[in-house]
C-alpha positions in Angstrom: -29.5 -20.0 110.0 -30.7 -19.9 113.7 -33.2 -17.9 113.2 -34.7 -19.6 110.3 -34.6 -23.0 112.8 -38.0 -24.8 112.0 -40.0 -21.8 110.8 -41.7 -21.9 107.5 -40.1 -19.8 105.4 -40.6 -18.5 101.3 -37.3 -16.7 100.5 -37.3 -15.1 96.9 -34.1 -15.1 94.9 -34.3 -12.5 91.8 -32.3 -12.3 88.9 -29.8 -14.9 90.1 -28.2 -16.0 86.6 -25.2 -13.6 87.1 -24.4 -14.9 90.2 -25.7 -18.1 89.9 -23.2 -20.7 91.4 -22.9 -18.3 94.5 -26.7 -18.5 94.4 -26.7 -22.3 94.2 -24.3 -22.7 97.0 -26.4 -20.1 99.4 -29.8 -22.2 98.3 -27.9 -25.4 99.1 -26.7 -24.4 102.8 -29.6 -22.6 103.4 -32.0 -25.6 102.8 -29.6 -28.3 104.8 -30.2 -26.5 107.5 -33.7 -25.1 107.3 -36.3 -27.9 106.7 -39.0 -25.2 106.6 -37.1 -23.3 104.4 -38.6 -22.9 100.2 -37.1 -21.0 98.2 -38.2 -19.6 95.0 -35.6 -18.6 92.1 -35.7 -16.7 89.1 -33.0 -17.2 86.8 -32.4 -17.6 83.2 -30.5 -20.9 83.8 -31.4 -23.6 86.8 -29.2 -23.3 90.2 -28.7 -27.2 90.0 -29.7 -28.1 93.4 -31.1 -31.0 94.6 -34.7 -30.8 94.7 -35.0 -28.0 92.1 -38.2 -28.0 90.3 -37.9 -25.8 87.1 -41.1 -23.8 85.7 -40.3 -22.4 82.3 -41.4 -18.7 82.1 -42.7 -18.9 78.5 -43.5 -15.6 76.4 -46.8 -13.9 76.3 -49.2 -16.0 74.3 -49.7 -14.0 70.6 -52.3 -14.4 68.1 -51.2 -16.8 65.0 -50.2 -15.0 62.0 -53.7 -14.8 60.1 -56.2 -15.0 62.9 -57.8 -11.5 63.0 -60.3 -12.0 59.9 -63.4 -10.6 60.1 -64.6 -8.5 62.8 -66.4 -10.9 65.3 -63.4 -13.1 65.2 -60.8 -10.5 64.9 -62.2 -9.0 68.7 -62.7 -12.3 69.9 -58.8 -13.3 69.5 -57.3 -10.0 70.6 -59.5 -9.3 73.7 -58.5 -12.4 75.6 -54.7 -12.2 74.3 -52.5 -11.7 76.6 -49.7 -9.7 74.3 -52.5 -8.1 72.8 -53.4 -6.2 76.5 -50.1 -5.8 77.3 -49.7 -3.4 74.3 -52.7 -1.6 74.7 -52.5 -0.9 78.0 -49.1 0.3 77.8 -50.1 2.7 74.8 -53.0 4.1 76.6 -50.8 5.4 78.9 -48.3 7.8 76.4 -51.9 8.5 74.5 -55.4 8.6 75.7 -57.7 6.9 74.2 -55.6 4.1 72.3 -57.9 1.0 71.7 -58.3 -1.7 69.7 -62.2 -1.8 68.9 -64.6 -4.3 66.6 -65.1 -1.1 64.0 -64.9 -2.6 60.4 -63.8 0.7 59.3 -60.4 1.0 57.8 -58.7 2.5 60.3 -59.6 0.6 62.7 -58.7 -2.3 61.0 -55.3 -1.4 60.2 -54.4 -1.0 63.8 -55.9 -4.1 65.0 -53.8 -6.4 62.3 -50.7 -3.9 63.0 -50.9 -4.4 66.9 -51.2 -8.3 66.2 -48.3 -8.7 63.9 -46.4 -6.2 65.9 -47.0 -8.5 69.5 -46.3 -11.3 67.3 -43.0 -10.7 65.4 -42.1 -9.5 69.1 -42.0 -12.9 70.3 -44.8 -11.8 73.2 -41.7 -10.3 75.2 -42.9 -8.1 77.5 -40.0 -5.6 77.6 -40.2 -5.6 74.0 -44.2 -4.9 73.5 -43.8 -1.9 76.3 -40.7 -0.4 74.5 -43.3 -0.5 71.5 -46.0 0.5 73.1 -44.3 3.6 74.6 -43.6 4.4 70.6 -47.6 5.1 70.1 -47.2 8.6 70.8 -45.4 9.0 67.9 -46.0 6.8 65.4 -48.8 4.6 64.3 -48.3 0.8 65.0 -48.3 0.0 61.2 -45.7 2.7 61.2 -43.9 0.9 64.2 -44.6 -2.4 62.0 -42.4 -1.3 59.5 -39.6 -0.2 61.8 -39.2 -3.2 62.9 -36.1 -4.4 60.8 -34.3 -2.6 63.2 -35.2 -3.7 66.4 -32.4 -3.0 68.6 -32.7 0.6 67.5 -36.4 1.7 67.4 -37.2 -0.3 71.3 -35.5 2.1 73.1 -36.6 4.5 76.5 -37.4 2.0 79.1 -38.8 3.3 82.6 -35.7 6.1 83.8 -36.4 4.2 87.2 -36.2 0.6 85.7 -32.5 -0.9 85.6 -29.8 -0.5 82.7 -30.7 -3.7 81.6 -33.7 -2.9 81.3 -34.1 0.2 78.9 -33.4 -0.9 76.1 -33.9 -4.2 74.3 -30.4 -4.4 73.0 -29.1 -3.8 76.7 -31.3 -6.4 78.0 -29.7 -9.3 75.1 -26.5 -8.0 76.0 -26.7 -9.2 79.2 -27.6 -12.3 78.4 -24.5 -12.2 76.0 -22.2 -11.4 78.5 -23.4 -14.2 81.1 -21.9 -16.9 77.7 -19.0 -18.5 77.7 -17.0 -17.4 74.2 -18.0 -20.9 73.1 -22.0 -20.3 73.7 -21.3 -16.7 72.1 -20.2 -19.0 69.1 -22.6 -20.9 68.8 -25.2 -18.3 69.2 -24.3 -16.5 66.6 -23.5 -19.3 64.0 -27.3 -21.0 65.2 -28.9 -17.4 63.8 -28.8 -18.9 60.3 -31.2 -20.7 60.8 -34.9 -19.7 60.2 -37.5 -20.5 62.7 -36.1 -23.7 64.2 -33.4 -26.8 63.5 -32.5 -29.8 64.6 -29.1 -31.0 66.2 -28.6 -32.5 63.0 -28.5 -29.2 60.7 -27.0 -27.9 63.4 -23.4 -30.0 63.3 -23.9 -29.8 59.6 -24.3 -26.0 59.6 -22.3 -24.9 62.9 -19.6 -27.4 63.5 -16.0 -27.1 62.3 -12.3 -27.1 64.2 -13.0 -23.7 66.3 -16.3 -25.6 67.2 -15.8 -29.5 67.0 -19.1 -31.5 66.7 -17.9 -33.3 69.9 -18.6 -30.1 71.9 -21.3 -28.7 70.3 -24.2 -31.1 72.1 -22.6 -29.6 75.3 -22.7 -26.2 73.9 -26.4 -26.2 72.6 -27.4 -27.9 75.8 -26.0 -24.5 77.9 -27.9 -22.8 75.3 -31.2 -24.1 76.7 -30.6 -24.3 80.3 -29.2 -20.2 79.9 -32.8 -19.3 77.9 -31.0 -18.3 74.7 -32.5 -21.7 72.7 -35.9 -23.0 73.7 -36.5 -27.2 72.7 -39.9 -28.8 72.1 -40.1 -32.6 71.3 -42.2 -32.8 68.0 -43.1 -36.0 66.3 -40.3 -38.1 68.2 -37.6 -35.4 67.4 -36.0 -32.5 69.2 -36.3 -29.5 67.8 -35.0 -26.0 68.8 -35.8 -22.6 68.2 -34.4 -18.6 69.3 -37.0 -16.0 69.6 -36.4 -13.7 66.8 -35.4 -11.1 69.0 -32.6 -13.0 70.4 -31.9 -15.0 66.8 -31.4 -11.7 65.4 -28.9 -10.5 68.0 -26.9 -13.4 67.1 -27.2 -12.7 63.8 -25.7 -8.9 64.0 -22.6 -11.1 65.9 -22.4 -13.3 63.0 -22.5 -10.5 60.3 -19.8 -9.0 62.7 -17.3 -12.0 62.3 -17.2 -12.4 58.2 -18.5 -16.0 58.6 -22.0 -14.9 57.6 -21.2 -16.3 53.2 -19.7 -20.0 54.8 -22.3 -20.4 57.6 -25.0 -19.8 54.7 -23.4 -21.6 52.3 -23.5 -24.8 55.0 -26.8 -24.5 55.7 -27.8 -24.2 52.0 -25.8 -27.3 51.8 -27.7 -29.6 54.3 -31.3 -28.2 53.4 -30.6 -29.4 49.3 -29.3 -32.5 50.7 -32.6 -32.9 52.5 -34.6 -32.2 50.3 -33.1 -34.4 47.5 -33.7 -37.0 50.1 -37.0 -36.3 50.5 -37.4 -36.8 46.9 -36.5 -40.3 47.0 -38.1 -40.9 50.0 -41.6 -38.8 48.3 -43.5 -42.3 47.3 -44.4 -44.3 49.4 -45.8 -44.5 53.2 -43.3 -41.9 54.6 -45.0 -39.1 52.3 -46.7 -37.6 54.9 -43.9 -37.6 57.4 -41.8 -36.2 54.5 -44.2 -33.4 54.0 -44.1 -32.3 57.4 -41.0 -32.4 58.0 -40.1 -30.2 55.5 -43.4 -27.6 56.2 -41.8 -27.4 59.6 -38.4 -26.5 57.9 -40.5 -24.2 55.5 -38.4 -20.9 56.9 -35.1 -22.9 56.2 -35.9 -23.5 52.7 -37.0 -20.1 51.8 -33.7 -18.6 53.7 -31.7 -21.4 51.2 -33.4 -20.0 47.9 -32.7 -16.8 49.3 -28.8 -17.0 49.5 -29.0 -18.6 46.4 -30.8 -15.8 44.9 -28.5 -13.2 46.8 -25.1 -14.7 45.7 -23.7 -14.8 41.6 -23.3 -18.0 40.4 -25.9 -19.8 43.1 -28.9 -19.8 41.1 -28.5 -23.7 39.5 -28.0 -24.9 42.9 -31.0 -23.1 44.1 -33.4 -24.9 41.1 -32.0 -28.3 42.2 -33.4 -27.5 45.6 -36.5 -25.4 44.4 -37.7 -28.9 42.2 -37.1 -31.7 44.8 -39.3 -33.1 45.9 -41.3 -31.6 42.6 -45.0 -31.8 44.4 -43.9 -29.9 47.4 -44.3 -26.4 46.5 -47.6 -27.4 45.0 -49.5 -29.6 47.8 -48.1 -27.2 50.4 -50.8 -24.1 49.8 -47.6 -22.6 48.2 -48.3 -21.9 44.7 -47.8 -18.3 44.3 -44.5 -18.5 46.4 -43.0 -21.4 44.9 -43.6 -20.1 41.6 -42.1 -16.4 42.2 -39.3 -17.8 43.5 -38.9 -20.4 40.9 -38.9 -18.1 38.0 -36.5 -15.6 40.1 -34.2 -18.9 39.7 -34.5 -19.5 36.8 -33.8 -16.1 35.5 -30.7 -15.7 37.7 -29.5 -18.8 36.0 -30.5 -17.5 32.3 -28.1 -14.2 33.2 -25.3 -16.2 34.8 -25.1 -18.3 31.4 -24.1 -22.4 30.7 -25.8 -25.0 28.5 -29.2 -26.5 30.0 -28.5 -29.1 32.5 -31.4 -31.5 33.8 -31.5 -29.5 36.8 -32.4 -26.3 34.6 -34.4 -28.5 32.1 -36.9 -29.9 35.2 -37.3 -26.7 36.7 -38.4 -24.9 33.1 -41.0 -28.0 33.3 -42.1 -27.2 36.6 -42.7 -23.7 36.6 -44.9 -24.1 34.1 -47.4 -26.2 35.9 -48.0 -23.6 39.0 -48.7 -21.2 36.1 -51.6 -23.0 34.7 -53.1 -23.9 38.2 -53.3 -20.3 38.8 -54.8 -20.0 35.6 -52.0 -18.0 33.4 -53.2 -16.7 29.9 -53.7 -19.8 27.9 -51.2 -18.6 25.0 -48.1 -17.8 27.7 -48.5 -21.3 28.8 -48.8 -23.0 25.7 -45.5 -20.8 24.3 -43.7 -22.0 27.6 -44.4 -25.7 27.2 -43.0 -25.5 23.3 -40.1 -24.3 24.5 -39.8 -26.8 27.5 -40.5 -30.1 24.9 -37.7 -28.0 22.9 -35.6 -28.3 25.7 -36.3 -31.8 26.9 -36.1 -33.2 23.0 -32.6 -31.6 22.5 -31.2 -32.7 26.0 -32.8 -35.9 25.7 -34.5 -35.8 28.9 -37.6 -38.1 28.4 -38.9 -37.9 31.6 -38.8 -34.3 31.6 -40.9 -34.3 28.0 -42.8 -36.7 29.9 -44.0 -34.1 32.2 -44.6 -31.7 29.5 -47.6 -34.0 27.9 -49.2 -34.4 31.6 -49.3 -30.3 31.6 -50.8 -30.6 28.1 -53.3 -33.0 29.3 -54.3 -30.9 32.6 -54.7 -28.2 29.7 -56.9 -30.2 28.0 -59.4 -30.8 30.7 -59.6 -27.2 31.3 -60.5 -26.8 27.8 -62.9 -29.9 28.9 -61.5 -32.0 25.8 -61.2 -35.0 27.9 -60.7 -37.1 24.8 -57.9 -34.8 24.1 -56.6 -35.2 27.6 -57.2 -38.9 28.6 -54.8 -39.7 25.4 -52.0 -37.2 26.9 -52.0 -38.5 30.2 -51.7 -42.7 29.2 -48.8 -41.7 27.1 -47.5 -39.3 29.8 -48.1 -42.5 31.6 -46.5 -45.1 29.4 -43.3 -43.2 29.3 -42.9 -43.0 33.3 -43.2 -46.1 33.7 -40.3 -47.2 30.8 -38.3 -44.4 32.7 -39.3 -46.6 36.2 -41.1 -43.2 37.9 -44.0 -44.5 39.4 -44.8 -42.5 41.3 -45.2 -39.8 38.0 -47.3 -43.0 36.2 -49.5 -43.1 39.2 -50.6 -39.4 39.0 -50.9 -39.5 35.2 -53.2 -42.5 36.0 -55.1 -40.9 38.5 -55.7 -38.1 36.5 -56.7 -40.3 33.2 -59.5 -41.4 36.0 -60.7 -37.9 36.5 -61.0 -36.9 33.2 -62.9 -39.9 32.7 -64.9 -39.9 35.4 -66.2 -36.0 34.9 -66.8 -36.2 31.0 -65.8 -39.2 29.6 -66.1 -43.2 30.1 -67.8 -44.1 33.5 -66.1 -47.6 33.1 -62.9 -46.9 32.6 -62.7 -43.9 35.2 -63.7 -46.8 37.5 -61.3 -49.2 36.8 -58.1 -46.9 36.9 -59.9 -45.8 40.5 -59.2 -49.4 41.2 -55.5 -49.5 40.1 -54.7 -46.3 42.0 -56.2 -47.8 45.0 -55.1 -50.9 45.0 -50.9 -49.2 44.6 -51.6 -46.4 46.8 -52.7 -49.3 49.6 -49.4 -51.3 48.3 -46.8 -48.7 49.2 -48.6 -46.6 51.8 -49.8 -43.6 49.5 -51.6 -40.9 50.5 -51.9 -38.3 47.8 -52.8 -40.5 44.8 -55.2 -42.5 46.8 -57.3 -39.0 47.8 -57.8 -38.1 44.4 -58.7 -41.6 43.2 -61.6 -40.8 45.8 -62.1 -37.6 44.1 -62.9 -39.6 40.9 -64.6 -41.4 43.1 -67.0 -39.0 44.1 -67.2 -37.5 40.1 -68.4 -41.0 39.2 -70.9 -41.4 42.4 -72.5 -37.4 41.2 -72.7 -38.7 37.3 -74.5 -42.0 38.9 -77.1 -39.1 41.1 -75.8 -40.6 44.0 -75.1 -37.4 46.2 -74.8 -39.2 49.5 -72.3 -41.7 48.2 -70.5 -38.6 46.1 -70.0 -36.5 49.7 -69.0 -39.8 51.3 -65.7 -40.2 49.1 -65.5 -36.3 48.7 -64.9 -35.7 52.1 -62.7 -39.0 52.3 -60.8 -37.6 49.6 -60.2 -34.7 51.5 -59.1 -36.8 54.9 -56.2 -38.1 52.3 -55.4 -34.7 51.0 -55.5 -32.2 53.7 -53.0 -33.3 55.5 -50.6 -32.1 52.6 -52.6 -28.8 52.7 -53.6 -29.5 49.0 -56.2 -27.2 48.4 -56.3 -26.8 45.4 -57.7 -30.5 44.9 -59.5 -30.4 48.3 -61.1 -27.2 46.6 -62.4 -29.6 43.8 -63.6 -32.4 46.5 -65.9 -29.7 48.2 -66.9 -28.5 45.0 -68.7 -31.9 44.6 -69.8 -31.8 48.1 -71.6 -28.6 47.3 -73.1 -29.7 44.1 -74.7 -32.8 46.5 -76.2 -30.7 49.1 -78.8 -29.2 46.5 -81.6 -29.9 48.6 -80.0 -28.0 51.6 -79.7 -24.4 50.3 -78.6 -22.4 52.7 -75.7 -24.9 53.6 -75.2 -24.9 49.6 -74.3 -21.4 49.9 -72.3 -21.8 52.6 -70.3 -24.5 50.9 -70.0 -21.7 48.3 -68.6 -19.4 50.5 -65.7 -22.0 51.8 -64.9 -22.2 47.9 -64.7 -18.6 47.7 -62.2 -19.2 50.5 -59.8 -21.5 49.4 -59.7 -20.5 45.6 -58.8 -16.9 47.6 -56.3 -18.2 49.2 -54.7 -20.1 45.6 -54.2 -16.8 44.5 -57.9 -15.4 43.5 -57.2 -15.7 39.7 -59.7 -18.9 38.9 -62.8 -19.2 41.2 -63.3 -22.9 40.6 -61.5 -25.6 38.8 -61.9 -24.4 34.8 -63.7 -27.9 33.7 -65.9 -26.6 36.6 -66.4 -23.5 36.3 -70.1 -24.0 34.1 -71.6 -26.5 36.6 -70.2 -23.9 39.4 -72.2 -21.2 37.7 -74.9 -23.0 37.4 -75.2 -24.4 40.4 -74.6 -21.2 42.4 -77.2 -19.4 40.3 -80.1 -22.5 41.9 -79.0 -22.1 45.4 -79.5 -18.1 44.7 -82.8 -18.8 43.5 -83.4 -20.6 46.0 -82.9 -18.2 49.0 -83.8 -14.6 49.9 -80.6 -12.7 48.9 -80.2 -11.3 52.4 -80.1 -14.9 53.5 -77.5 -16.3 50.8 -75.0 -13.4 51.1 -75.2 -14.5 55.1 -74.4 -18.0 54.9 -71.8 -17.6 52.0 -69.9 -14.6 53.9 -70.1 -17.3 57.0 -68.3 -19.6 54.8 -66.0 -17.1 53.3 -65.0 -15.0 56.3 -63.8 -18.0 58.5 -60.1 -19.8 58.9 -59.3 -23.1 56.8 -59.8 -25.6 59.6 -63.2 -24.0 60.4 -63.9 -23.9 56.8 -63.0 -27.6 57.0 -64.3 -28.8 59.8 -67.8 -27.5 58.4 -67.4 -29.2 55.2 -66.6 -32.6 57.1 -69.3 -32.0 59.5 -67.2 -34.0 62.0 -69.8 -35.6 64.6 -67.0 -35.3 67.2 -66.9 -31.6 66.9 -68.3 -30.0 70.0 -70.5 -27.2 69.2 -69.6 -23.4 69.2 -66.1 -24.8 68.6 -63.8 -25.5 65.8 -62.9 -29.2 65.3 -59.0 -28.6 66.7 -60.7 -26.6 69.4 -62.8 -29.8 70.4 -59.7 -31.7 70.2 -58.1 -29.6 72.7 -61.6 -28.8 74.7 -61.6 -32.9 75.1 -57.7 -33.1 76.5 -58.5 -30.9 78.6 -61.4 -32.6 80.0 -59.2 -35.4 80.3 -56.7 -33.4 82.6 -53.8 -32.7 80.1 -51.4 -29.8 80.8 -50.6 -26.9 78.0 -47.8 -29.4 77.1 -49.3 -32.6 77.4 -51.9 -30.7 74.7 -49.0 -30.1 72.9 -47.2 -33.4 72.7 -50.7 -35.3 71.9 -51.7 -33.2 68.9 -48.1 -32.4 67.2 -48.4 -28.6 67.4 -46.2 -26.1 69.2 -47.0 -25.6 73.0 -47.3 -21.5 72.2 -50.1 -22.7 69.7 -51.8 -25.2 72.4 -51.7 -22.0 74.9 -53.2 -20.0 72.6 -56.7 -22.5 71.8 -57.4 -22.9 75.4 -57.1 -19.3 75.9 -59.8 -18.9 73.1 -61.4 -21.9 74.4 -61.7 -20.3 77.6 -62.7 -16.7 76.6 -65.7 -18.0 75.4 -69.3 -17.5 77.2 -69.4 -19.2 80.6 -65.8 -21.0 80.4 -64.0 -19.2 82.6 -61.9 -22.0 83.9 -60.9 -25.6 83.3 -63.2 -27.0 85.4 -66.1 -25.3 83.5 -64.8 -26.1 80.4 -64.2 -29.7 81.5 -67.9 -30.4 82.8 -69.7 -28.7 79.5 -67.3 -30.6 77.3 -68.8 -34.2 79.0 -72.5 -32.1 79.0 -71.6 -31.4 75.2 -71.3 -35.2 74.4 -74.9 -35.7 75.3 -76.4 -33.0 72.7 -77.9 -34.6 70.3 -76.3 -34.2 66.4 -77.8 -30.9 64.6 -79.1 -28.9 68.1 
């Protein structure tokens, strides 16, 4: 301590979790008598000392799932990610010449997706990308890819230098595990359940019982966090926690280990049906969007609940009630092909397992028929399904449920484009919702009465049921209904040859329904967009390209809505008439070959956009400008802080932004361009 005296002085402490109250006490004493004294830490918990300023050591940023499409973007994501370098430096090493290059060909790539996914489903861990890395030599990284089930055992042969812990993955979690109290161990393991992230609510419903009493468990969880093993963000006012899947998954071999894994799943399937039977009743009305997004963030918890209902005899009727509640979310999600897989896998579980048709089985006949007709399913398998539903519903006397069944026969009936036909279906569909006091069901039937109208039948009516959809959707804080009383809107506004006014509520429309990642009746609302930019050709084909993308991404099948598909024809065969085919392949393959929000921010044309970025990437280009931290990004936009890393790191990767400063001074010389240059 005499020594030290008044000299300035940076001591470094390494490692000091497994001694870390000895550590505290040295860091204390040292500092009380060493005023020139700093010290800096590394631990996986805090020392607790007065005056300690904690700096989270976050993962290696990793590209999002989906964001190497296309060449041009696929280089310009993976050569500025950190993870990304990591692993190919590492493989370079064990063999020559490893690279991830721009080449379209095949080959190339395959290893440019695999070396994404890989970095990504390894949490950006460092330890973890070398140990893969280091596994080039002798397998391919799709090959690595697919051994990844198996973590623990494929990332072995760490540096013979390096220490124990440091080896192996497994060795380096089992240190972690040993530095937990049996309690922490507990909860650990019982938290693996979960799927991508939970709240402290699902987790006393889930986790909590006498060996761990919900009176200790905020204690427990909170040591969690300190020790690294459970990372919390604050999303949308709540707290919400999350284990990389490397560490979730070592819990999980503990929980397997203890023969709790059946009642710990069981729980959680318990708390996610009540959930989402509460979001049902909570579905219509101004909390529709919260609802919605609450339950896309507990997206992985729902599928892991089907799952064990799937996986166990006798869980498959419990599984439909959660499957069919709320009944839009699987469709307004950009879930279609999922939610209907998993549906009929339900449903034919239950068929085996035997038992009379309850309303739970009778609703979920009814609504696996409609993602089966959105996908466009051979006309005659649909129209032998929805006998046998009205069969059902009839005997079982489930009137709302046969109400359903003449909505699907209307939305049949426009694709046939007998809009007669279908404006009758839907005002009776109609009629009997509202007898049966389901308004929100009467509110879609009458917003779609509205659309058939307003695309082949009577401009006045169309108009007036706009009107009533409004005017409720306003009332009770709708979102969904009120978008696609725009989309009639925007019908009625092409019939009038009003293509200004008919983008206007098209891309209105859209505001209302993206949020609910609708696509398939946002693909509709830039459908009409296209058909009003006639007199714009190359952006026409461009448009084209962004419905190529979306109807892709419904599942391929249809290409446009089917009462479109003529007009779509049409209208696609003009704007190739009217361009030099070199030129319209271009702009439709820009359209095509992008991401959704890019795709979207285009069709918007959102004036506070900055230029040469997407519209989120303005967002974030402006927050930065304005000084925010990572976090602060974070916190102002609702998105994880990972996924706020990751746009400024694109952001910055870009030509002549280098650093925040640059980035902040061209985003204020940005504001000045004027609209178009």
């Amino acid at each position: 301590m005499a020594r030290l005296g008044e000299r300035r002085v940076l001591l470094v402490l390494d490692n000091c979790e497994h001694l870390v109250d000895a550590c505290a006490r040295l860091t204390d004493t040292l500092l009380r008598g060493a005023p020139g004294l700093r010290v800096s830490a590394t631990s996986r918990q805090p020392l607790g000392v007065a005056g300690e300023q904690v700096f989270p050591v976050e993962p290696l940023p990793v590209p999002e799932a989906g964001d190497v499409a296309g060449a041009g973007r696929r280089m310009r994501v993976l050569s500025g990610n950190p993870a990304v370098a990591l692993f190919v430096e590492r493989a370079a090493a064990v063999l020559p010449g490893f690279a991830v290059t721009e080449s379209d060909t095949a080959i190339a790539v395959a290893v440019a997706v695999a070396v994404a996914e890989l970095v990504r489903r390894l949490d950006g861990l460092p330890l973890a990308i070398e140990l893969a890395a280091a596994r080039v030599r002798s397998l391919t990284p799709r090959e690595i890819l697919e051994r990844l089930t198996d973590r623990f055992v494929l990332l072995t042969g760490g540096s013979r230098v390096a220490a124990d812990r440091q080896r192996t993955l497994r060795a380096l979690i089992d240190w972690s595990h040993e530095l937990c109290t049996e309690r922490e161990r507990l909860l650990w393991a019982r938290a693996s359940v979960f799927r991508g992230g939970f709240d402290l609510d699902g987790l006393e419903r889930a986790c909590a019982d006498a060996e761990l009493p919900a009176a200790a468990l905020l204690d427990t969880l909170d040591a969690l966090v300190a020790g690294s093993i459970v990372n919390c963000r604050q999303e949308r006012g709540r707290s919400l926690y999350h284990m990389l899947e490397t560490v979730r998954e070592y819990g999980h071999e503990r929980l397997v280990a203890s023969g709790s894994l059946d009642v710990l799943r069981a729980r959680h399937r318990d708390h996610y049906a009540e959930l989402t039977a509460r979001a049902g009743q909570g579905w219509f009305g101004a909390r529709q969007v919260d609802w919605f997004t609450r339950l896309r963030l507990d997206h992985p918890n729902l599928l892991a609940a089907l799952e064990f209902c799937l996986e166990r005899p006798g869980q498959a009727r419990a599984g439909l009630a959660l499957a069919v509640s709320p009944r839009h979310y699987w469709l307004t999600a950009g879930l279609l092909s999922e939610g209907r897989r998993r549906l009929s896998l339900l449903l034919a579980a239950d068929r085996a397992h035997g038992g009379p048709d309850t309303d739970a089985r009778v609703r979920a006949l009814v609504t696996d028929t409609y993602p089966g007709i959105l996908q466009g399913a051979p006309d005659a398998e649909v129209r032998s399904a929805l006998v046998a539903c009205e069969e059902a519903a009839r005997l079982g006397g489930h009137r709302r449920e046969s109400a359903w069944v003449w909505h699907h026969h209307g939305i049949l009936a426009v694709w046939r484009e007998d809009f007669a036909g279908a404006v009758g279906l839907f005002a009776r569909a109609c009629a009997e919702f509202r007898v049966q006091g389901c308004l929100d069901a009467a509110l879609e039937c009458r917003v779609k009465f509205a659309i058939a109208h307003a695309y082949g039948g009577d401009v006045e009516k169309a108009a007036e049921a706009c009107g009533e959809v409004e005017d409720a959707a306003r009332a009770r804080g709708e979102s969904w209904p009120h978008g696609m009383a725009l989309l009639a809107r925007a019908l009625l506004a092409r019939r009038a040859e009003a293509p200004g006014e008919a983008i206007g509520h098209g891309r209105a429309a859209i505001g209302l329904l993206r949020p609910f990642e609708d696509w398939w009746d946002v693909a509709m609302c830039v459908e009409v967009i296209a058909w009003s930019t006639r007199d714009a050709p190359r952006r026409a084909a461009r448009l084209l390209g962004v419905l190529h993308l979306l109807w892709e991404a419904l599942g391929g099948r249809l290409g446009s809505a089917p009462f479109m598909r003529g007009q779509h024809l049409r209208f696609e065969a003009e704007v190739r008439k009217a361009l030099p085919g070199a030129v319209f392949e271009r702009e439709f393959r820009r359209g095509a070959r992008t991401t959704v929000d890019e795709a979207m921010a285009y069709v918007l044309d959102d004036p506070a956009g900055t230029p040469g970025l997407t519209r989120r990437e303005s967002q974030v280009a402006e927050l930065v400008a304005a000084g925010l931290t990572n976090k602060d990004i974070a916190v102002r936009l609702t998105i994880a802080q990972r996924t706020a890393e990751n746009h400024v790191e694109r952001i910055l990767g870009k030509p002549g932004l280098t650093s925040r400063t640059q980035l902040a001074v061209w985003t204020y010389e940005q504001r000045d361009v004027p609209a178009g240059n």
